[in-house]
Each structure stands twice: as structure tokens, then as C-alpha cells.
C-alpha positions as CSV (number, residue, x, y, z in Angstrom):
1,X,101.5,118.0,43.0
2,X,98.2,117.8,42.1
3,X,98.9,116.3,38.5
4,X,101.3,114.3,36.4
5,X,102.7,116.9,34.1
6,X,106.9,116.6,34.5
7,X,107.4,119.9,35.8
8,X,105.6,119.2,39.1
9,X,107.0,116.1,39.3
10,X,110.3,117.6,39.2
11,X,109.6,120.1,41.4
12,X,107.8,118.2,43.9
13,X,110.8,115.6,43.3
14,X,113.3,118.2,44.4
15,X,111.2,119.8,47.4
16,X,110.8,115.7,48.6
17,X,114.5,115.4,48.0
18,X,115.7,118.6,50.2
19,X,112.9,117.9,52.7
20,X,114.1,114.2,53.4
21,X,118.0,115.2,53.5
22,X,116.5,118.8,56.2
23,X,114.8,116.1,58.3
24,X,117.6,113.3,58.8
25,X,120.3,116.3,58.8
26,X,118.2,117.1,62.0
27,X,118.0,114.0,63.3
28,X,121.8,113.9,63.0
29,X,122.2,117.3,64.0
30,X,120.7,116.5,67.2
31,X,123.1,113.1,68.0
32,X,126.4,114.9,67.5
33,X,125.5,117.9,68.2
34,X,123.4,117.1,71.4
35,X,124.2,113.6,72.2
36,X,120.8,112.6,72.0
37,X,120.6,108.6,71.5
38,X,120.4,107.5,68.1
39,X,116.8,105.4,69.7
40,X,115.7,109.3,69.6
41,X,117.3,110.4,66.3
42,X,116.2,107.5,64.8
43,X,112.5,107.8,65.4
44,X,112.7,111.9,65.0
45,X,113.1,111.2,61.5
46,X,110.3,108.5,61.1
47,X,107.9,110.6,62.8
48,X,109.1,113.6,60.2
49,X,108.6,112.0,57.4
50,X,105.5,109.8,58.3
51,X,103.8,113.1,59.2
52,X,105.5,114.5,55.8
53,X,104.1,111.6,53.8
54,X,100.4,112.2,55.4
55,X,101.3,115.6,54.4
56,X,101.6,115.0,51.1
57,X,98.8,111.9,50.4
58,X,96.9,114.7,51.4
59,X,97.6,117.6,49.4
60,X,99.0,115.0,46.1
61,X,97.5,111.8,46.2
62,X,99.2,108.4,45.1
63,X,101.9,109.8,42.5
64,X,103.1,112.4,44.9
65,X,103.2,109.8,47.6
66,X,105.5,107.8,45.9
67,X,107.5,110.9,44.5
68,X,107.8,111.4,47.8
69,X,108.6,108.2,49.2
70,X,111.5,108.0,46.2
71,X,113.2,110.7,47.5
72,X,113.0,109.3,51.0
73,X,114.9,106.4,49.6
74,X,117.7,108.2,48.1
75,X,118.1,109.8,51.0
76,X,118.3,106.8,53.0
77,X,120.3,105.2,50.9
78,X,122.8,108.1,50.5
79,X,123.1,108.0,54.6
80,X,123.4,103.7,53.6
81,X,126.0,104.6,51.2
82,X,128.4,106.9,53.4
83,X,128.4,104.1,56.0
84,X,129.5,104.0,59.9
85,X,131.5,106.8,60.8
86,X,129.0,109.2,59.0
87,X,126.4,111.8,61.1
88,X,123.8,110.7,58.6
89,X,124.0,107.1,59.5
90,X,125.0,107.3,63.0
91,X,121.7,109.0,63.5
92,X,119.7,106.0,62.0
93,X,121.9,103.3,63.5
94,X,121.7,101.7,66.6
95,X,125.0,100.3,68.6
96,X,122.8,97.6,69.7
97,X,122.6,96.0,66.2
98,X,126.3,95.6,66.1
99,X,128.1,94.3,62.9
100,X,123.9,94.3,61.3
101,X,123.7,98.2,62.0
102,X,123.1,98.9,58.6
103,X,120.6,95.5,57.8
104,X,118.3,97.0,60.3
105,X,118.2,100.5,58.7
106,X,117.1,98.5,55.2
107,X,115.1,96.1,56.1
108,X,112.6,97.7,58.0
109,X,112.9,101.3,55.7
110,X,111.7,99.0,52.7
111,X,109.1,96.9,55.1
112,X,107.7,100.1,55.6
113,X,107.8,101.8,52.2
114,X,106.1,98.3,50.9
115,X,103.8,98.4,53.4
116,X,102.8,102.0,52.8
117,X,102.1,101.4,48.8
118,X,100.3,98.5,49.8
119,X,97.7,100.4,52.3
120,X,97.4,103.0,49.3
121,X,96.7,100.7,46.5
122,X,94.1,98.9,48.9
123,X,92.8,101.7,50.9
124,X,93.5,104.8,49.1
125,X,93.6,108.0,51.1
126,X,92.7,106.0,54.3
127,X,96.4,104.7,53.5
128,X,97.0,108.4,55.9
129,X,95.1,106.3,59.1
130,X,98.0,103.5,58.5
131,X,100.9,106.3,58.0
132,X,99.4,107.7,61.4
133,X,98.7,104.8,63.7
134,X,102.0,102.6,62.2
135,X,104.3,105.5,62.2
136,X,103.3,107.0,65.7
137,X,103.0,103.9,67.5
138,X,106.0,102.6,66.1
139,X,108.4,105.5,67.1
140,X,106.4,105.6,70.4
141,X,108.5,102.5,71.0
142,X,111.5,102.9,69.9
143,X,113.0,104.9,72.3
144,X,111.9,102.4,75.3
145,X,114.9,100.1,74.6
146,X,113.4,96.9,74.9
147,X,116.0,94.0,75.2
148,X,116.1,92.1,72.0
149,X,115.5,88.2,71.7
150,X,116.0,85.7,68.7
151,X,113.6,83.7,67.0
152,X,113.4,81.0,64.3
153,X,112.0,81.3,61.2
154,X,110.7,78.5,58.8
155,X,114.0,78.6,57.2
156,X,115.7,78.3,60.2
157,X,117.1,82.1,59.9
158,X,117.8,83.3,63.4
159,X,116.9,86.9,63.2
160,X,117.1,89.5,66.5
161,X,114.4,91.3,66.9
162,X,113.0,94.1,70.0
163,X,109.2,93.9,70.5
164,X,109.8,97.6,69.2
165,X,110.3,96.4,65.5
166,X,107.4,96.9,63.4
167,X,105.5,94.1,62.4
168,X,106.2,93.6,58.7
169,X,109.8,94.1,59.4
170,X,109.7,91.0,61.9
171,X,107.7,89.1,58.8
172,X,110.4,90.3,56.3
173,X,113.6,90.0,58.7
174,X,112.8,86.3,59.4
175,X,113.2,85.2,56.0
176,X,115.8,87.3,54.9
177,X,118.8,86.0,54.5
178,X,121.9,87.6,56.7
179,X,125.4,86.7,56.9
């Protein structure tokens, strides 16, 4: 997608789109198919399509990144949508997080998807270094199942979170409000 003209934004769009639903499919292949823990699953697909969106910064630039990251989200938010119970979801959400399965699938998606436009409006294609190092050492961690512990926020908002969390999810989670 090398420019803005609407059929390779559709395309691209499309090829994002079946690309996103091929990875978490995957990921979700693997837990009911394989019983591998959703820790695993979970940070399959993060690694996919951090190394996708590198992929595609590359090759597309800024637009296509955020073509990209678009189709990620409906993705996501299709997986969201269909709720516990579903292979999509279940391969995203921990049992750990309890009744907030599905607040930390959200949260930290759009902490990262913020952070990523962010690095690219500041740091252009080094904005793939950030993709890299964040999305690597991030799933690295995942699957070590660190217990969780609560802190306070400013507002008092008592949020549980794993020293696996990424940072700006911790910054965004402890002023969020939850139920």
C-alpha cells in the first residue's frame, strides 16, 4: 500500500482484515484444539501481529499502519463482541481476570494501539524499534504467570495488575474506571 488511492486501501483493508481474523483463528485453534493456555494463545497473536504491523510500517508507511491496525480492531472487537464461551475470545482471555476477562483484553489492545500511533507520529519508521522491543518483551512475559497484586491510583481505583502488563496499560488501567 504504497499510496492513498481507495483501491489499495481497500485491498490492503481486506488482506489486514483476513490476516488479523487467520492469526487469532490460530491462536484459538491452538487452545481448543491443543489445550495450550490462553497465557500462550494470547501472546501468539500479539507476537503475529506486532511482527505483521513491522511488516507492514515497512512495506506501507503510516496510512497502511493504521489500515492495518483498523482491521486488527475489528477483529478484536468481533472476538469482544461474541463474548465468553466463544474460541475467539477464550484464546485472548485469561481465567485469571475473572468477571474483568474481557476489561483486560480492551484496555491494554487500545493502550497499545495508542501507544503505537503515538511512536509513529513522533518517531516515524523508528516507530518498528517500539513495535519490536514492546511487542517482544511484552509476550516474553506473558506466559510466566506472575501473581497479580493491586494498587491504588490517584483516584483511588483499585486496579489488578501482573508485572507482565505492559506499561501504558498499567498507566491507563489505573484510572479507568471499572465496576
Amino acid at each position: 500500500m504504497s499510496s492513498l488511492n481507495p483501491t489499495n486501501v481497500l485491498i490492503g483493508a481486506l488482506v489486514a482484515l483476513v490476516w488479523s481474523y487467520t492469526c487469532l483463528s490460530f491462536a484459538a485453534h491452538l487452545k481448543t484444539n491443543h489445550r495450550v493456555r490462553t497465557g500462550y494463545t494470547r501472546k501468539l497473536f500479539h507476537v503475529l501481529i506486532f511482527a505483521s504491523a513491522v511488516m507492514v510500517q515497512a512495506l506501507g508507511g503510516f496510512w497502511a499502519v493504521c489500515v492495518f491496525g483498523s482491521m486488527v480492531t475489528l477483529v478484536v472487537g468481533y472476538a469482544v463482541f461474541r463474548g465468553r464461551g466463544d474460541r475467539l475470545y477464550e484464546a485472548l482471555a485469561r481465567k485469571q481476570d475473572g468477571p474483568n476477562r474481557t476489561y483486560y483484553i480492551v484496555i491494554p489492545y487500545f493502550a497499545t494501539l495508542i501507544g503505537g500511533m503515538t511512536s509513529n507520529i513522533f518517531f516515524g519508521p523508528l516507530a518498528v524499534v517500539g513495535y519490536l522491543v514492546g511487542g517482544l518483551g511484552d509476550a516474553a512475559g506473558e506466559p510466566a504467570g506472575v501473581p497479580a497484586y493491586v494498587v491504588a491510583g490517584i483516584l483511588t481505583v483499585f486496579v489488578r495488575v501482573t508485572r507482565s502488563s505492559s506499561t501504558p496499560a498499567k498507566a491507563v488501567s489505573q484510572y479507568w474506571p471499572r465496576q
